[in-house]
TORRO-490585 format. One record per atom (N, C-alpha, C, CB): x, y, z; residue in one letter. Coordinates in steps of 0.05 Angstrom, whole numbers, plus 5000, padded with zeros to 4 digits. Glycine has a CB too. Layout:
! TORRO-490585
XYZA ...
! end
This chain:
! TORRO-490585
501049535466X 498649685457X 496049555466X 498649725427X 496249295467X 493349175473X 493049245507X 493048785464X 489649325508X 489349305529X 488649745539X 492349085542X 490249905517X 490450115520X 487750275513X 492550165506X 487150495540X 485050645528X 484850725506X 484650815536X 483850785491X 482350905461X 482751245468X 478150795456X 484051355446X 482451625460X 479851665439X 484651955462X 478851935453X 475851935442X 476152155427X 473151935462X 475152165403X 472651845395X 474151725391X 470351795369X 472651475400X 472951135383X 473451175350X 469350915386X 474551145340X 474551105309X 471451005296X 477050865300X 469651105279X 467750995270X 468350785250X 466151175263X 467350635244X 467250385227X 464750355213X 467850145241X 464750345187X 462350305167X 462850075156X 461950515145X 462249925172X 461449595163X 459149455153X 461749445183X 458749315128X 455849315120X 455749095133X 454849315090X 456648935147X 454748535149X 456448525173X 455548185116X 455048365197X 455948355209X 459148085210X 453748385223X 458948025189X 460747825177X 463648065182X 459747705138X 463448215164X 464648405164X 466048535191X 463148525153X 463948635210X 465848725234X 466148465245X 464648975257X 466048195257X 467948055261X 469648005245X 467347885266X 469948105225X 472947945196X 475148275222X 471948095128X 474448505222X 476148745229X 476648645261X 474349085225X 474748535279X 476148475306X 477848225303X 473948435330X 478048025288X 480747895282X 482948035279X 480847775262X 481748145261X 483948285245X 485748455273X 482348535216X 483948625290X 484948725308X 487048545328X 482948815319X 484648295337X 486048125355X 488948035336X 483847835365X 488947975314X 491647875304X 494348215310X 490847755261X 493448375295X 494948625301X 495348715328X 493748815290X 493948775344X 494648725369X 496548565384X 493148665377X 496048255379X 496948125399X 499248015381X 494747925414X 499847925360X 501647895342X 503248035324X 500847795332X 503248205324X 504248465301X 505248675317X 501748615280X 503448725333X 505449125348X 507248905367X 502349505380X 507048725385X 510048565404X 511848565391X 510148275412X 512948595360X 515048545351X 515248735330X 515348305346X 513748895316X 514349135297X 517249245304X 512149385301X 517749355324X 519949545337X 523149325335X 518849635375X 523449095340X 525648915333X 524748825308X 526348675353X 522348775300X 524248675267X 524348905243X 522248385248X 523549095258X 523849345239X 526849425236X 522149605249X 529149395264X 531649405273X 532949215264X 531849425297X 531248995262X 533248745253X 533348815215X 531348335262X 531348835212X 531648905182X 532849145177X 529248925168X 533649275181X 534649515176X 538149445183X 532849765197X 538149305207X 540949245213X 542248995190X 540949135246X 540248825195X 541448485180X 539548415151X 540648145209X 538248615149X 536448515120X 535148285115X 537848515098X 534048295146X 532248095152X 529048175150X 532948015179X 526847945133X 524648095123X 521947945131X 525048135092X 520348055142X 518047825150X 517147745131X 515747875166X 517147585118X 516547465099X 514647235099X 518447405090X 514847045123X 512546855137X 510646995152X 513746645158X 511647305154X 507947475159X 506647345144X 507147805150X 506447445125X 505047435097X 503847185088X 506847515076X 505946985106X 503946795095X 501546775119X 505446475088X 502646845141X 500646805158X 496746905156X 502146955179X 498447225144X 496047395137X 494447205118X 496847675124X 495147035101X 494246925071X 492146715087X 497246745046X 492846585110X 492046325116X 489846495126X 493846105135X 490546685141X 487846835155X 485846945140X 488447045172X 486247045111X 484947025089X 484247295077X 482746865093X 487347445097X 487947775095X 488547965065X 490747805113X 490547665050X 491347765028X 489347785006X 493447625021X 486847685007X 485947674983X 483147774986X 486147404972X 482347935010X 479648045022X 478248194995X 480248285050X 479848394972X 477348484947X 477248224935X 478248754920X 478448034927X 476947864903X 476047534909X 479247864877X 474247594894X 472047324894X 472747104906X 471447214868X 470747034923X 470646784943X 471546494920X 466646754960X 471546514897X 471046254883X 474246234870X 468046264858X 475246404869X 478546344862X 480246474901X 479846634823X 477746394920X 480446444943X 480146674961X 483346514927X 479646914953X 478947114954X 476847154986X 477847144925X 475947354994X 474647465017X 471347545009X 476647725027X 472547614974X 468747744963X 468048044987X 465047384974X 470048174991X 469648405010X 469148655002X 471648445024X 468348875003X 468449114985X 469649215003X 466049264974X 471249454977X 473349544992X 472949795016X 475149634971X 471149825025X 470750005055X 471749745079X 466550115062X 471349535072X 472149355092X 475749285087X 469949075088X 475649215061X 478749115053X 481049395072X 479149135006X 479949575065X 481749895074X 481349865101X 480450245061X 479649785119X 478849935142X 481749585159X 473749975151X 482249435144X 483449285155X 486349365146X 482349035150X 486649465128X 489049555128X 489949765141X 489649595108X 488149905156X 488150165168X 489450045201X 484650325166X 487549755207X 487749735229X 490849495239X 484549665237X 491849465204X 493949225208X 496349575215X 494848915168X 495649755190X 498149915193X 498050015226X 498250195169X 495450035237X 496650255270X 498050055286X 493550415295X 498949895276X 500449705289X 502549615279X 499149505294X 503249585256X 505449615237X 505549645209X 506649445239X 505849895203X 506749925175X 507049865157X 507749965171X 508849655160X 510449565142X 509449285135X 513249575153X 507249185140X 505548965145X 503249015125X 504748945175X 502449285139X 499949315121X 500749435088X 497649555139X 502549555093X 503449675060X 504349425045X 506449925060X 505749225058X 506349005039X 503048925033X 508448725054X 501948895049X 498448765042X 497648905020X 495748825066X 498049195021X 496049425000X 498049314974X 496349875009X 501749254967X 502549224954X 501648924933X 504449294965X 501248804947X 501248424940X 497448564925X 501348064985X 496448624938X 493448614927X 493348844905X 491048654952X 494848944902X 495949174871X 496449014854X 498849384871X 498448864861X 500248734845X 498448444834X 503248684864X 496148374848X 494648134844X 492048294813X 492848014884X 492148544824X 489548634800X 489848534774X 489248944795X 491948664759X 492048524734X 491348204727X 494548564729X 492448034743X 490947784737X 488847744742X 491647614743X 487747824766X 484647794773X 482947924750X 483947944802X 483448184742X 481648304727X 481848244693X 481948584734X 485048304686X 485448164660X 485947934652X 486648244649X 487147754667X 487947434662X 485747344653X 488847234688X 486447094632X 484646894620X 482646714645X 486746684601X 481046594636X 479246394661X 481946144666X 475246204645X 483046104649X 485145954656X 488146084667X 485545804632X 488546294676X 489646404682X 489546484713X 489446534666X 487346574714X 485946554743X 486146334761X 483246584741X 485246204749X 484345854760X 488145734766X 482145574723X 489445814755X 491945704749X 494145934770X 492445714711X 493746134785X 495746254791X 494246474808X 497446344767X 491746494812X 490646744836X 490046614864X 487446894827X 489146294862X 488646204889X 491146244907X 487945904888X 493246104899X 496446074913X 496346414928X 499846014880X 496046564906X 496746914908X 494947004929X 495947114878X 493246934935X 491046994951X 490946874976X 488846944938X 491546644976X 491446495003X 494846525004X 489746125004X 496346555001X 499946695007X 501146495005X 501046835038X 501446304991X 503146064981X 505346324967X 501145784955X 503746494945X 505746664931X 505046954942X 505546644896X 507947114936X 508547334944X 507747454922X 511047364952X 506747704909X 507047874889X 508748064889X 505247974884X 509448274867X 510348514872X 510048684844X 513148504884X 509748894847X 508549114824X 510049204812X 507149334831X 511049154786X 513949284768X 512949534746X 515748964744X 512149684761X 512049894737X 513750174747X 508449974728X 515050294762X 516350494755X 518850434749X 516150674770X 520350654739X 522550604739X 524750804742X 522750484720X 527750784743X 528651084752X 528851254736X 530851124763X 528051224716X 527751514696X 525051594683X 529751494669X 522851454700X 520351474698X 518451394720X 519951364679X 518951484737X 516751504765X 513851554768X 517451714780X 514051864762X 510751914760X 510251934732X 509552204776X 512052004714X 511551914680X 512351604675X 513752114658X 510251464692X 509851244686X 509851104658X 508151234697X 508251204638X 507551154610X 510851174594X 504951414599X 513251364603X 515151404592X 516951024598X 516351724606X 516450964608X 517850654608X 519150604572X 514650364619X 521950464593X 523550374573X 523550034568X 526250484579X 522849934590X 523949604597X 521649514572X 523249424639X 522449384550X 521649254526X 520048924535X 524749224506X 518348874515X 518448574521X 517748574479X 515148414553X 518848414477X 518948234443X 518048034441X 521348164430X 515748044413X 515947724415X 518447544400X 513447624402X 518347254421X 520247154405X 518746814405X 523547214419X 519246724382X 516246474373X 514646514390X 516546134374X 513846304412X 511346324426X 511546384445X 510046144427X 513646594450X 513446794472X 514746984467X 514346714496X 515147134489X 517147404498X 519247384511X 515947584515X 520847654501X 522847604516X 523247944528X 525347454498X 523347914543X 522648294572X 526648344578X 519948114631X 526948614570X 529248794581X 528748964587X 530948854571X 529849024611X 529949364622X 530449234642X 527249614624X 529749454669X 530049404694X 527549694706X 533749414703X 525949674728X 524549614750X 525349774778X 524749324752X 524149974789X 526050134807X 524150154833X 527150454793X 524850174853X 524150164883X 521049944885X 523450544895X 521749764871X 520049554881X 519149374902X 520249444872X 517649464916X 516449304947X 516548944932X 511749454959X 517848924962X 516948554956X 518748484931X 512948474943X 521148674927X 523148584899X 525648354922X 525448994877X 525748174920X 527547994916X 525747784951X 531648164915X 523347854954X 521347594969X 520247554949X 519147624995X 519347704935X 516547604915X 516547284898X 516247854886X 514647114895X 514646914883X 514547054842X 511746734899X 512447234844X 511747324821X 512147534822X 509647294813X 512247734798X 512947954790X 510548104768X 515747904779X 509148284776X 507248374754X 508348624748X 504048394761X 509348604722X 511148754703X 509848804678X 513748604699X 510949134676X 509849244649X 511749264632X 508549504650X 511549284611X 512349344590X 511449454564X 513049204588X 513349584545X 512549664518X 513549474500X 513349944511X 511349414493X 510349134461X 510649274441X 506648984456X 510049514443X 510349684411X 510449974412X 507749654390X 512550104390X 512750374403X 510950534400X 514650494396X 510350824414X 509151074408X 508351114372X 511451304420X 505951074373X 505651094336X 504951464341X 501750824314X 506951554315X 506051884306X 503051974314X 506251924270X 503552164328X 501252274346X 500052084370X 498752344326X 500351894360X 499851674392X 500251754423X 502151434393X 498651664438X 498751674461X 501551454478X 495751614466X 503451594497X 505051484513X 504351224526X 505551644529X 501651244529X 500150994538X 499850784531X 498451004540X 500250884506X 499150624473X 502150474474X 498650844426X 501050064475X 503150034473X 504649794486X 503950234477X 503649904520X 503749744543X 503449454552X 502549834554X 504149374561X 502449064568X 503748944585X 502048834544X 502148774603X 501748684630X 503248414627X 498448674640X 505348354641X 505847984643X 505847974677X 509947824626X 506047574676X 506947564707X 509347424697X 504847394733X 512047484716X 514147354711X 515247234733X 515747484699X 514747004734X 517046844766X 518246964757X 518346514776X 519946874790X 522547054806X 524646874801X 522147124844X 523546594786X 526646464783X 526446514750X 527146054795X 525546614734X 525946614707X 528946724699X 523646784693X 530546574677X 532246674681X 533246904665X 533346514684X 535247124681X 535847294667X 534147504683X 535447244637X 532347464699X 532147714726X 533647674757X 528547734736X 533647904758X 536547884774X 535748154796X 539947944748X 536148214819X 534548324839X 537548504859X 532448034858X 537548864858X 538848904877X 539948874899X 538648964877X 541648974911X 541049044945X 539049204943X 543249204962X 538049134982X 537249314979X 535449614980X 537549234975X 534849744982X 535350094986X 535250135021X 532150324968X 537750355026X 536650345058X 535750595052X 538750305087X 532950595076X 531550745067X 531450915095X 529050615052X 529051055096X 530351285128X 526451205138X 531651875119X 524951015129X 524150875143X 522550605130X 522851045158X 520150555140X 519350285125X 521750005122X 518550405093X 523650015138X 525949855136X 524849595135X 527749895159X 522849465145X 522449165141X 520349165118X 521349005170X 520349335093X 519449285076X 521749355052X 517049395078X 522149075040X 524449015021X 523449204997X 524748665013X 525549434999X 525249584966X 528149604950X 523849934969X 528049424923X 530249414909X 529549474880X 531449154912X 531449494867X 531649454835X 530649284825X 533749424824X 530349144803X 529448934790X 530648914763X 526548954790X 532048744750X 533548704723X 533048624709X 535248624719X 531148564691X 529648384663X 531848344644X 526948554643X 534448124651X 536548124619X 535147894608X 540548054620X 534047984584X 533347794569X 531647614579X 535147694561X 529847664595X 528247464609X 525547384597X 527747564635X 525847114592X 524546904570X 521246834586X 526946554567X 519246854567X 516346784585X 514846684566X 514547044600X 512546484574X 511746394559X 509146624556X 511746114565X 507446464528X 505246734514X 502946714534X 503646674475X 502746514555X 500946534577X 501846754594X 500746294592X 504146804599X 504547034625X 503947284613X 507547074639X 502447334587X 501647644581X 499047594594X 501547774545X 498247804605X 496147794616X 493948104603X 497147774649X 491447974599X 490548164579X 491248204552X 491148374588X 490248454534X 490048454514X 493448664510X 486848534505X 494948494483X 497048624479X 496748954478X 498048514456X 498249024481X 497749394488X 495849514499X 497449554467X 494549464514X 492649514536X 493849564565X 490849274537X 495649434567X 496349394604X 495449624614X 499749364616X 496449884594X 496450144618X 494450204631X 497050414608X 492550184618X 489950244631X 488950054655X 487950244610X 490649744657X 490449564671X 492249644696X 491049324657X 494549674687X 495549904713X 493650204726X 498650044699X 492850374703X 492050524716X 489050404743X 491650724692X 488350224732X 485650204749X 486650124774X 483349994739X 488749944772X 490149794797X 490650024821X 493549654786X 492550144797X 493550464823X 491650624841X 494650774805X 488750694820X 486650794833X 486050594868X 483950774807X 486350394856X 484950134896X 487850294903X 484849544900X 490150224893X 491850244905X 492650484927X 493150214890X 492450734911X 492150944925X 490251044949X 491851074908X 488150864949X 487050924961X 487850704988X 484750954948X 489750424986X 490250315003X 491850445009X 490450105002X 494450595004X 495750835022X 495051005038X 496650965011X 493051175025X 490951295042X 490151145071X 488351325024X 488450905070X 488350825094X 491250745110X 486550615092X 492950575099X 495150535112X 496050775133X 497050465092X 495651035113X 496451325126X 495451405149X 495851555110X 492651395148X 490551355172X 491551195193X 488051215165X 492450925186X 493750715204X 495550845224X 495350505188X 497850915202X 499951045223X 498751275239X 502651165208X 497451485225X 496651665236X 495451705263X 495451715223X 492951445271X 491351275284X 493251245310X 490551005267X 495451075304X 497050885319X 499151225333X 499150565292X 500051465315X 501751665329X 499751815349X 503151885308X 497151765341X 495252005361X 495051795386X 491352125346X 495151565389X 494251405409X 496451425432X 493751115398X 498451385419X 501051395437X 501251715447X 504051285417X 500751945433X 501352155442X 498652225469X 501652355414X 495752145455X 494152155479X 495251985504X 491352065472X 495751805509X 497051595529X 498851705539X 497951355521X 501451875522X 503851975539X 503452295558X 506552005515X 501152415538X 499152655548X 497752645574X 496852695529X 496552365577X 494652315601X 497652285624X 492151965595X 499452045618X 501251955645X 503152265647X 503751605639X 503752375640X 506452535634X 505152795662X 506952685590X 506952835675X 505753025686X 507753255687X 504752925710X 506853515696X 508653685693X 507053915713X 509253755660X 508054065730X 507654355746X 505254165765X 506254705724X 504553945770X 503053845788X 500853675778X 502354025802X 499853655750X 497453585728X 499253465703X 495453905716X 497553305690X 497853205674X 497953455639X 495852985680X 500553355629X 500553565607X 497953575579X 503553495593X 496553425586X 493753415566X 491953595578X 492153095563X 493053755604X 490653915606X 491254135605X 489053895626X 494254225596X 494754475578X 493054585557X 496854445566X 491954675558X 491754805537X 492554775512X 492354945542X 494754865504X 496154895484X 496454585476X 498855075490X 497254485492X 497554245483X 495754085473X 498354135498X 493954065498X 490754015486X 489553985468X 489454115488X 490054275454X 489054355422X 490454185403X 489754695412X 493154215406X 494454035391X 492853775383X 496653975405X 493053555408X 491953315410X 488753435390X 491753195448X 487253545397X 485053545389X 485053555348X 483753805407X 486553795350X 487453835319X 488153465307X 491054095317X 489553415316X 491253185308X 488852995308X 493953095329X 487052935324X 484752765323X 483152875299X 483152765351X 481953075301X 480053205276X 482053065241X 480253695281X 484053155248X 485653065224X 485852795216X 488053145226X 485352555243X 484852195228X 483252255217X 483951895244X 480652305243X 476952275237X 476452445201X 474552535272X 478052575196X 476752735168X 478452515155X 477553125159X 481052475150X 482052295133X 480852005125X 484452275141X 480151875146X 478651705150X 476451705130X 478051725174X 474651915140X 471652045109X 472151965093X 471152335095X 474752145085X 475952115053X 476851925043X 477852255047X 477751815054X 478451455044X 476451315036X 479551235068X 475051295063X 471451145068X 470051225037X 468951375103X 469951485035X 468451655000X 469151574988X 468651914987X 471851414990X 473451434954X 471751184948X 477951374948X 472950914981X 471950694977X 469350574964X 472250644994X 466950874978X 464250764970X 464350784942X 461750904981X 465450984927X 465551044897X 466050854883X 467151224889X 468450774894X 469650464884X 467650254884X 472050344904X 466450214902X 464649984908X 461950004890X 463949974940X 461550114888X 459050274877X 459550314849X 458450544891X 460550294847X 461350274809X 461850494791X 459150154793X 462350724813X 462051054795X 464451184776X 461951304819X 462651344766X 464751444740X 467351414747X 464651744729X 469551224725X 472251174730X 474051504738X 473450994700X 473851674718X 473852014725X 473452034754X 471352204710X 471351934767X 471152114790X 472551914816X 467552224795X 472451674805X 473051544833X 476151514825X 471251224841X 477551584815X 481251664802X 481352004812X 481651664753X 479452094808X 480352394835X 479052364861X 479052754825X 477152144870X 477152094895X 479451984917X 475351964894X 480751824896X 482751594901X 485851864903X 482751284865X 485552004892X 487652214889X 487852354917X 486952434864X 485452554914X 484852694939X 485452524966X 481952774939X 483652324970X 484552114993X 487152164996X 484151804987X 489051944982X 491151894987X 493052164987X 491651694971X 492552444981X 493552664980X 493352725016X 491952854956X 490152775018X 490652845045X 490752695070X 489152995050X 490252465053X 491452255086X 493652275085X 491251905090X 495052225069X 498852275081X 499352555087X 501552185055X 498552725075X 500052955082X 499553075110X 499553155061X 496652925117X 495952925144X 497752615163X 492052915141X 497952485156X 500552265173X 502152455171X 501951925158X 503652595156X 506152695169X 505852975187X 508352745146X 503653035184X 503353315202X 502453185233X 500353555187X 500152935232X 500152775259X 502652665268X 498452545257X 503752525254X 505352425272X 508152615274X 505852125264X 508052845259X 510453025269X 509753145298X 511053295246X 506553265297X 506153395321X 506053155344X 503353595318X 505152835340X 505852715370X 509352755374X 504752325372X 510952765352X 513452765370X 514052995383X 515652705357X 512053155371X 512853405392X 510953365422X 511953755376X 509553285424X 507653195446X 510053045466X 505052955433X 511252855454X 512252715472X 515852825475X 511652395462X 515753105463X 519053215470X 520253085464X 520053275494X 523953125489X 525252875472X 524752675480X 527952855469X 523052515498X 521852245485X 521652235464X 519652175491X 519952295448X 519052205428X 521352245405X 516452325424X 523452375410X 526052375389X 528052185392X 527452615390X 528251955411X 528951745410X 527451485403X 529851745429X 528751235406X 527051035388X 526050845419X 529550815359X 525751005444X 524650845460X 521450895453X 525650895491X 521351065442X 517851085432X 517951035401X 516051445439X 515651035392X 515450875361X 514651085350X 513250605354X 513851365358X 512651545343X 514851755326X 510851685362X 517351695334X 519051685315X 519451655290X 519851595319X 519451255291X 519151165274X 516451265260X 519550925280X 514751305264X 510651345249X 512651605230X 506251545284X 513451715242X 514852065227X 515151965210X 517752265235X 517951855204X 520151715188X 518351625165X 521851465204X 517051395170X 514651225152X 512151415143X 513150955172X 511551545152X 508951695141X 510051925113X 507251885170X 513151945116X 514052135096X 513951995067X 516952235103X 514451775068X 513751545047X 512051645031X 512551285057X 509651505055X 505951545039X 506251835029X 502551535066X 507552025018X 506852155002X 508652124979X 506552385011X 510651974974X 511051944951X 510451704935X 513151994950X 509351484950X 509951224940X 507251324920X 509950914962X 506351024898X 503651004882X 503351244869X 501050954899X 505151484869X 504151724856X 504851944870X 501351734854X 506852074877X 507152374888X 504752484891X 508652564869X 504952544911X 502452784918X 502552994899X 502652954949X 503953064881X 504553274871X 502853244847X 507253314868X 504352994833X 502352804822X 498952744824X 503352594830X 498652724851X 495552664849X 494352904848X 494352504872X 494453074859X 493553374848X 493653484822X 494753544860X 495053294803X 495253394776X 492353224766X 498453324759X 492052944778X 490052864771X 486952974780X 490552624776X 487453024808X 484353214819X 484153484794X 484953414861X 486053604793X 485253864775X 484553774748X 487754074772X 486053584734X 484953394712X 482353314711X 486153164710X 481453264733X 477353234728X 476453414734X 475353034744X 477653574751X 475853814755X 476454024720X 477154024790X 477953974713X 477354054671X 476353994664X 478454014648X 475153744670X 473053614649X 471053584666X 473853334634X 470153634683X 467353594697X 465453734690X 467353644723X 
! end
């Protein structure tokens, strides 16, 4: 990929400091020249031998990838998130499965950054941030997905701690992760109470004992991103790993999901980005009746549609982000964060379905990657929230607006 025309437009970039667009041409030069040479074998190797890049990650940490939203003084980048997204946008058009672990680890870091004690922070976000540690995000589960709040996995106190049962379902980063940011219910549903009421946030190492980690899931894409089960028997923590105020978490999750969703969104863009590039490139060389097939017509339009469809998704991400950054009503930037991540993916899978039709059966074998973009972009609409899901939340503010 390095070295390849652009098609036009160039992607715009809203970078405030010029700090900033050099932090994204690293970021490029690293994705480029390090990340797309090997996406395609270790995506095969993992899928074949359940083999997982796992020393990415630390790489990204040293480069100072993992921790770009939070504060320069525990580690952090001090970035707002139009910049944090626009690098995840530009790690995913190069690999996927790279940048979604990034959007995952910095989900999974919120709860401590935002609710942890000052000794809590100081004690367990630097490592997380600069990639000594892995994270991973434990809140759905298989009999509660998008009824998140319905969670069964318990935590009790027991003297000066807890003790967490249940188990934890399609968890990114479940059996690399150093840490585990896991929810649970501290106390039940009181009469007339909210599902919500209840919750609360711990971090739990991965060696504590009595968690215990599937195979695991083969999946029909995203293969070099480890998604398994997770088992809490009886797993013992001390009263430091609650993080936040007892029965509070949910709302500590919900804020998390909002960045989160919206790091899908860009990731979506990513792939999206990375299927239009390859299909313009195979459009320009490909020739057919004497001319190159990009100057069909029909085809043409295609490509063009498919471009209009980054450049708007893109907006929408960019909007949610400024909302985010900017400090706006939690209501509106939770249906910005919705919408985004609604129509960036649902637009990745309409882009990268139409490059495989661009590239015929090329593109239905695995000597091209836009295959694989198909496969992976079907994901981004279920992961962080069903699309189905986030439209329940857009129509939810639009009730109360």
């Amino acid at each position: 990929m390095t070295g390849r025309r652009r098609p036009f437009p160039v992607p715009e970039r809203r970078l405030p400091t010029d700090e900033a667009a050099e932090l994204l041409a690293l970021v490029r030069e690293i994705a480029e020249g390090e990340l797309a040479p090997v996406a395609a074998e270790a995506e095969e190797r993992a899928a074949r031998l359940q083999e997982y890049p796992r020393d990415t990650y630390r790489v990204l940490g040293k480069a100072g990838l993992l921790g770009l939203p939070y504060p320069e003084e525990h580690g952090g980048g001090g970035q707002p998130a139009v910049v944090h997204l626009q690098v995840l946008e530009e790690l995913a058009r190069c690999w996927g499965t790279v940048a979604m672990g990034v959007s995952v680890h910095v989900l999974a870091c919120h709860a401590l950054a935002r609710a942890g004690t000052p000794e809590q922070v100081r004690r367990w976000l630097p490592d997380l941030l600069g990639g000594d540690l892995l994270a991973a995000y434990c809140l759905s589960e298989s009999g509660s997905g998008s009824d998140a709040a319905a969670m069964r996995t318990r935590a009790v106190r027991d003297g000066d701690g807890w003790v967490l049962t249940g188990g934890k379902a399609w968890i990114t980063h479940a059996g690399m992760a150093d840490v585990y940011t896991v929810f649970a219910r501290t106390s039940p549903v009181a009469d007339g109470g909210r599902a919500s009421d209840g919750i609360s946030a711990f971090l739990v190492p991965a060696d504590a004992a009595g968690l215990s980690v599937a195979a695991p899931e083969h999946k029909m894409g995203f293969a070099g991103s480890r998604t398994a089960q997770v088992t809490f028997d009886g797993v013992r923590v001390g009263a430091d790993r609650l993080l936040g105020e007892e029965g509070r978490g949910f709302a500590v999750a919900k804020s998390a999901l909002d960045a989160g969703r919206l790091g899908i969104a860009a990731v979506a863009v990513g792939l999206a980005q990375g299927a239009l590039e390859d299909a313009v490139a195979y459009a320009r060389e490909r020739e057919q009746f004497g001319r190159p097939v990009i100057e069909f017509q029909g085809l043409g339009w295609m490509l063009a549609d498919m471009a209009t469809a980054v450049a708007a998704s893109r907006a929408l991400y960019l909007d949610g982000a400024a909302r985010l950054d900017a400090g706006d009503d939690p209501v509106r930037v939770r249906a910005a964060a919705s919408m985004a991540k609604t129509f960036c993916t649902d637009q990745a899978v309409r882009v990268t379905t139409d490059a495989v039709q661009v590239l015929g059966g090329a593109g239905y074998v695995t000597d091209h990657r836009v295959e694989r973009l198909m496969r992976e972009a079907k994901l981004l609409q279920i992961v962080e929230g069903t699309n189905q899901v986030q439209r329940v939340v857009v129509a939810g503010a639009l009730a109360r607006s």
